[in-house]
DSSP file (Angstrom, degrees, kcal/mol; ACC not computed):
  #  RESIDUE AA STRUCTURE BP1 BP2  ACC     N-H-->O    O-->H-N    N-H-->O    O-->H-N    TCO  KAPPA ALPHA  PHI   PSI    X-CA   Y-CA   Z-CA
    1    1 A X              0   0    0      0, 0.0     2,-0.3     0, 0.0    31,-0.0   0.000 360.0 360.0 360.0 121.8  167.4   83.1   22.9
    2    2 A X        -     0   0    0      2,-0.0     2,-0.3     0, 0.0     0, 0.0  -0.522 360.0-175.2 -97.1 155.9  169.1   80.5   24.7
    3    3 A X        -     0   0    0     -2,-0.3     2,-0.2    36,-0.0    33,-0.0  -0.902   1.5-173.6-160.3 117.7  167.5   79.5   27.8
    4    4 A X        -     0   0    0     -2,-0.3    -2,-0.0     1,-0.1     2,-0.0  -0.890  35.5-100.1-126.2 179.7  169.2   76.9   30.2
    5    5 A X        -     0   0    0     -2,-0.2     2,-1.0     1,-0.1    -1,-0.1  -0.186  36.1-119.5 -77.7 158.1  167.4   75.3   33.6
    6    6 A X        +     0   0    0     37,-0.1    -1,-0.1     1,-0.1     3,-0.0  -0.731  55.6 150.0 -95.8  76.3  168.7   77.1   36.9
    7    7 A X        +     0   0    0     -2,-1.0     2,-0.5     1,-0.0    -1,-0.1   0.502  58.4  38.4-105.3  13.6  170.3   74.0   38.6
    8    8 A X  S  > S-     0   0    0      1,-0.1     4,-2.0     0, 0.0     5,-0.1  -0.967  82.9-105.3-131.4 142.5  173.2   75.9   40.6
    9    9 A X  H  > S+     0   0    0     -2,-0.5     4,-1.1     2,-0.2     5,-0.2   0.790 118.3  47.9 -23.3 -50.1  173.8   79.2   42.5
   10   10 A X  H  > S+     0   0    0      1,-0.2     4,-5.0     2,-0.2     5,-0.3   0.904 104.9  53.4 -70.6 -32.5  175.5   80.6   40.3
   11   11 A X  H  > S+     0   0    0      1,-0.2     4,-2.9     2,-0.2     5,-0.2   0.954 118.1  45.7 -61.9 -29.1  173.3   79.9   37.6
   12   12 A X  H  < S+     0   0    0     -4,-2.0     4,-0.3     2,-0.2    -1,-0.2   0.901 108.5  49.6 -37.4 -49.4  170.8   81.5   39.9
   13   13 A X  H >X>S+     0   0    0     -4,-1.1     4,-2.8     1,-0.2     3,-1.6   0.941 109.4  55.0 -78.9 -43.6  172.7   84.2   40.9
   14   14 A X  H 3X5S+     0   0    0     -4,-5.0     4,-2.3     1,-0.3     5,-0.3   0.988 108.0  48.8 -46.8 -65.3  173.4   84.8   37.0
   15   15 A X  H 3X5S+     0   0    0     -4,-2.9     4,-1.0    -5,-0.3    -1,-0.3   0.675 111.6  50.7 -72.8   5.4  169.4   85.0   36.0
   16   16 A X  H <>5S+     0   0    0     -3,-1.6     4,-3.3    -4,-0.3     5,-0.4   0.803 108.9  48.7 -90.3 -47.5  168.7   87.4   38.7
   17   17 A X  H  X5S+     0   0    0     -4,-2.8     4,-2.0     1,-0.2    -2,-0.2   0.853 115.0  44.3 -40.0 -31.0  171.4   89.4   37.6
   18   18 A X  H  X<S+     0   0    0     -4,-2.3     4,-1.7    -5,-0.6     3,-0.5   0.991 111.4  55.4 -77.5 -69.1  170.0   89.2   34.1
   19   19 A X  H >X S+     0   0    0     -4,-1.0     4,-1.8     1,-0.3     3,-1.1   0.900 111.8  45.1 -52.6 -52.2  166.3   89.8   35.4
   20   20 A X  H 3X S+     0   0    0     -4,-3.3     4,-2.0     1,-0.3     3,-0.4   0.918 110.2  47.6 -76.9 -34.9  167.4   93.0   37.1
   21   21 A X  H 3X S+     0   0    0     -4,-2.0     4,-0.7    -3,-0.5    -1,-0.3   0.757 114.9  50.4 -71.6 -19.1  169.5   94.5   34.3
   22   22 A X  H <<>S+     0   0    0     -4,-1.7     5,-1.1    -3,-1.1    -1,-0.2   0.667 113.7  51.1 -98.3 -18.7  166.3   93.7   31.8
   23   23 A X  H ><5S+     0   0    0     -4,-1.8     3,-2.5    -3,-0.4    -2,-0.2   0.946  99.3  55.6 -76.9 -35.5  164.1   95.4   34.4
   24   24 A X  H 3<5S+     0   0    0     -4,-2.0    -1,-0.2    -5,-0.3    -2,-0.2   0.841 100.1  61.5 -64.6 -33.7  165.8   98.2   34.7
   25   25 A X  T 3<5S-     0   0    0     -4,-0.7     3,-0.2     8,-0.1    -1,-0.2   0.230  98.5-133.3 -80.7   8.8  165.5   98.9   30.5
   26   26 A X  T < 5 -     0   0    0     -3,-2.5    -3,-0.1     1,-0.2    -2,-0.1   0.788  25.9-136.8  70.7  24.0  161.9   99.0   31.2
   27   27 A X      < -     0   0    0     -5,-1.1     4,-0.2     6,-0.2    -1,-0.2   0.095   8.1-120.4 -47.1 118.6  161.3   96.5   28.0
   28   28 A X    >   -     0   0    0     -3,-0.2     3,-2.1     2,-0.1     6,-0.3   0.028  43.3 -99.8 -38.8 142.6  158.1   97.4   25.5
   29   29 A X  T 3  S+     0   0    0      1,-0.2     3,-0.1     4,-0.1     6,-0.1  -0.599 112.0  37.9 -77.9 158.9  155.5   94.0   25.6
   30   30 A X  T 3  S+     0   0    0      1,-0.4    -1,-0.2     4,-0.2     2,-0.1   0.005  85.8 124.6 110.8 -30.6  156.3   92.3   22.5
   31   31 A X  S X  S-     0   0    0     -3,-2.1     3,-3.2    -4,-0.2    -1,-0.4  -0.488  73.7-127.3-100.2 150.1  159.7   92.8   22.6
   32   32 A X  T 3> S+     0   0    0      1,-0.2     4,-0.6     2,-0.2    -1,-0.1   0.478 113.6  59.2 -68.4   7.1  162.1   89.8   22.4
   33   33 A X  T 34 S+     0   0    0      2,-0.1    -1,-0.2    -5,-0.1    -6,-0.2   0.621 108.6  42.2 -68.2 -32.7  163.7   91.8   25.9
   34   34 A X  T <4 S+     0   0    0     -3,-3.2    -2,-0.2    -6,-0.3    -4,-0.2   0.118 109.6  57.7-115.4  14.9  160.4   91.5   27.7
   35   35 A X  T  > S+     0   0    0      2,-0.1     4,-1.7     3,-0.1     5,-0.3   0.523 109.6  47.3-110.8 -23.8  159.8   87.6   26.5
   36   36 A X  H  X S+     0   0    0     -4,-0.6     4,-0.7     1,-0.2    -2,-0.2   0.573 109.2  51.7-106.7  24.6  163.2   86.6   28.1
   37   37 A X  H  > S+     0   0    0      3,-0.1     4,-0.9     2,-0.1    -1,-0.2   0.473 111.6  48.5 -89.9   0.5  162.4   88.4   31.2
   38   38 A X  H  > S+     0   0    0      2,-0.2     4,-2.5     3,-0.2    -2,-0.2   0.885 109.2  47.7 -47.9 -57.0  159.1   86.5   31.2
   39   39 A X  H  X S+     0   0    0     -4,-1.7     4,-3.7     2,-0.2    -3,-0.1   0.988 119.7  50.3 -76.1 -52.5  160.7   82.9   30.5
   40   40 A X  H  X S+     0   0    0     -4,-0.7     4,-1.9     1,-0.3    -1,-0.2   0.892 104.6  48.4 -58.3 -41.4  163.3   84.1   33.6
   41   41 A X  H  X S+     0   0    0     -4,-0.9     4,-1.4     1,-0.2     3,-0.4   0.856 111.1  54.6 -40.2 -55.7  161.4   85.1   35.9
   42   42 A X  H  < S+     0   0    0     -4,-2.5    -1,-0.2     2,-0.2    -2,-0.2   0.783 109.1  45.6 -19.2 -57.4  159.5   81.9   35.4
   43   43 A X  H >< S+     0   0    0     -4,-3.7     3,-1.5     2,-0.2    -1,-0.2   0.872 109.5  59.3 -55.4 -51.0  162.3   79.8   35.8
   44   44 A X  H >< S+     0   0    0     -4,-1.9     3,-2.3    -3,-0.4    -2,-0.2   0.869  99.4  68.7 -18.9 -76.3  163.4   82.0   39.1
   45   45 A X  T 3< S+     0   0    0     -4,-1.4    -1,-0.3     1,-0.3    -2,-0.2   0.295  98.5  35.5  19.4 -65.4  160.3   81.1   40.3
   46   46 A X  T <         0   0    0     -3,-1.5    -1,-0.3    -4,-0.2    -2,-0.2  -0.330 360.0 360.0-135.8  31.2  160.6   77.6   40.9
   47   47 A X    <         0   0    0     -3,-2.3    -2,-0.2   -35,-0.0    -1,-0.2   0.457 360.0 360.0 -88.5 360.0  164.4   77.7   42.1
C-alpha cells in the first residue's frame, strides 16, 4: 500500500475520491481495504 502525504489539491482531491469509492464497498475490519481507508482518512484529516 503506497501511501504518499496530501501536499496539493489535487492530491487532496485524489484521496477523497479514493475515501469515497472505499466507502462505498462497505470494507470488512481487517481487511487491507478498510486499513487504507483508515490511514486516508487520517491524512484528510489534517489537510
Amino acid at each position: 500500500m503506497a501511501i504518499c502525504p496530501i501536499r496539493t489539491e489535487p492530491d487532496y482531491e485524489a484521496a477523497l475520491d479514493e475515501i469515497a469509492s472505499l466507502m462505498g464497498k462497505d470494507p470488512l475490519p481487517g481487511t487491507p481495504e478498510v486499513n487504507r481507508l483508515d490511514v486516508l482518512a487520517h491524512l484528510g484529516a489534517g489537510a
